[in-house]
N, C-alpha and C positions, 0 to 999 in steps of 0.2 A: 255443470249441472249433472246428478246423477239421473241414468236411467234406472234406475232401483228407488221404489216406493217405504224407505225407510232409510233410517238414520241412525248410522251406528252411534253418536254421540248420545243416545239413550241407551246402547246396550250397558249390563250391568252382571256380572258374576253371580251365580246366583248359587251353585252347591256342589259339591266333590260327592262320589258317591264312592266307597269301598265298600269289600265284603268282609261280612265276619261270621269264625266259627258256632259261637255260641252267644246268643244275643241280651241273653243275661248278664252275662261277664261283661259284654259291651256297652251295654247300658249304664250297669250299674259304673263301668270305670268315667264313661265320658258324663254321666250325672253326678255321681257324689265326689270324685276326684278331680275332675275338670270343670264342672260348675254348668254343665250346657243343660238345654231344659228342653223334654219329647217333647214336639208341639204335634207331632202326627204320624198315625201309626197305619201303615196301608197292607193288607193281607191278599195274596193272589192264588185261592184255591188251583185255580189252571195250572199254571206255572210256579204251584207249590216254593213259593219265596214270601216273604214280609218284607216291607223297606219301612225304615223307624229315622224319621226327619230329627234334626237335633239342632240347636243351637244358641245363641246366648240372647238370652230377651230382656231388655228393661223391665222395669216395675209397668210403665204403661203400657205394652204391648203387652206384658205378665197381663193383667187386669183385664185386656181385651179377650182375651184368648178364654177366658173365665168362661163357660158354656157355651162356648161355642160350636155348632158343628161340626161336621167333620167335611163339610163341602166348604164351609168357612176357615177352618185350618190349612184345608189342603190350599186357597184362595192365598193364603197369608204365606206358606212355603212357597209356592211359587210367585211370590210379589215380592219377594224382600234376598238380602244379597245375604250371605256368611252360613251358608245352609252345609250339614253335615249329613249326608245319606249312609245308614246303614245297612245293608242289603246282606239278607240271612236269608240262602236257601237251605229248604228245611232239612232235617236232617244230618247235616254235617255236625252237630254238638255230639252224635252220639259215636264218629267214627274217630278212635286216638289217635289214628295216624295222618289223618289229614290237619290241611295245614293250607293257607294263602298263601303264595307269594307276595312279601310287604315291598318289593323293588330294593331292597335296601343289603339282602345274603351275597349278591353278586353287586357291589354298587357299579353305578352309571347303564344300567340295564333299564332303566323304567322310573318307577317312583319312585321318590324320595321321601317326604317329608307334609304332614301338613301344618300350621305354626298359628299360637297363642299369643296374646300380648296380654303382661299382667302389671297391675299399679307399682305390684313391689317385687321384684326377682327373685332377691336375696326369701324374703320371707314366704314367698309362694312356693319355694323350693323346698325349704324348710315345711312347709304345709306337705308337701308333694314326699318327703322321708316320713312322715306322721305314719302314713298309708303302711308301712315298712314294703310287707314284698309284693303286696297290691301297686305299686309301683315299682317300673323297671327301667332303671337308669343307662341310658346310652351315654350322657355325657354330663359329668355333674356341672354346675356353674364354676366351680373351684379348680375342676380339671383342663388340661390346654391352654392353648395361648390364648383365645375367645372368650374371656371372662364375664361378658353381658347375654350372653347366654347358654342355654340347658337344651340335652333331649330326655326327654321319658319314651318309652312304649307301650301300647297298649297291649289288650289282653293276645293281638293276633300280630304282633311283632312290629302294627307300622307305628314312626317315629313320630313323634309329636314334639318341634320346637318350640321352648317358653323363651322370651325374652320381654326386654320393658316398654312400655308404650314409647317412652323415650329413647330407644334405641340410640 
């Protein structure tokens, strides 16, 4: 019996948070290129930062989410598992030189990767060339000996693996 008043067999992954330069670019690459949808956008005058929830919704949770508050959205990020954190302190879109660490310039130093599952590889890939250079190819499906899957990067360098639901 534990002496602890909980049960890890309820815990559940709930969001990755990285930072990004400019959260235009960012948005705009993980919504129209990757297909994830803001479900909430939180601004912290104090601590002059934004964090912008992101992630992939069905048609029913789409429909929930339809006027809903913003005490009810924030409800709903933290209640559900596959959550993407964008976290933009302000300011940095306007400096050229700066720049994240994506874990990936020196590998095995930190992060790596975070990773997609899509119905069709072949053809999502193909979607993902559409983009031309709004897409940046780390590793094409075609490339290597790993043929079942792709990296893209996004607009601050970290790696985003596609592969098939069917792995």
């Amino acid at each position: 019996m534990s002496e602890f008043k909980t049960d890890i067999k309820t815990y559940e992954f709930n969001h990755t948070m990285i930072r990004v330069k400019d959260p235009k670019a960012s948005i705009e690459f993980y919504q129209d290129i990757l297909g994830m949808q803001m479900i909430f956008k939180m601004d912290n005058e104090k601590g002059k930062f934004t964090l912008y929830f992101l992630a992939y919704v069905n048609a029913e949770d789409k429909a929930k989410l339809q006027g809903q508050s913003d005490d009810e959205r924030r409800g709903y990020v933290f209640g559900r598992s596959g959550i993407l954190e964008l976290t933009h302190n302000w300011g940095t879109e306007n400096d050229a030189d700066f720049s994240y660490a994506s874990g990936n310039s020196d590998p095995g130093r930190g992060f790596g990767h975070t990773a997609i599952i899509v119905d069709n590889i072949e053809e999502a890939c193909k979607r993902f060339e559409s983009f031309g250079d709004k897409v940046k190819w780390i590793k094409k499906q075609s490339e290597g000996s790993m043929k079942n899957i792709a990296f893209i990067a996004d607009p601050d360098g970290y790696w985003i693996e596609v592969l098939s639901r069917h792995f």
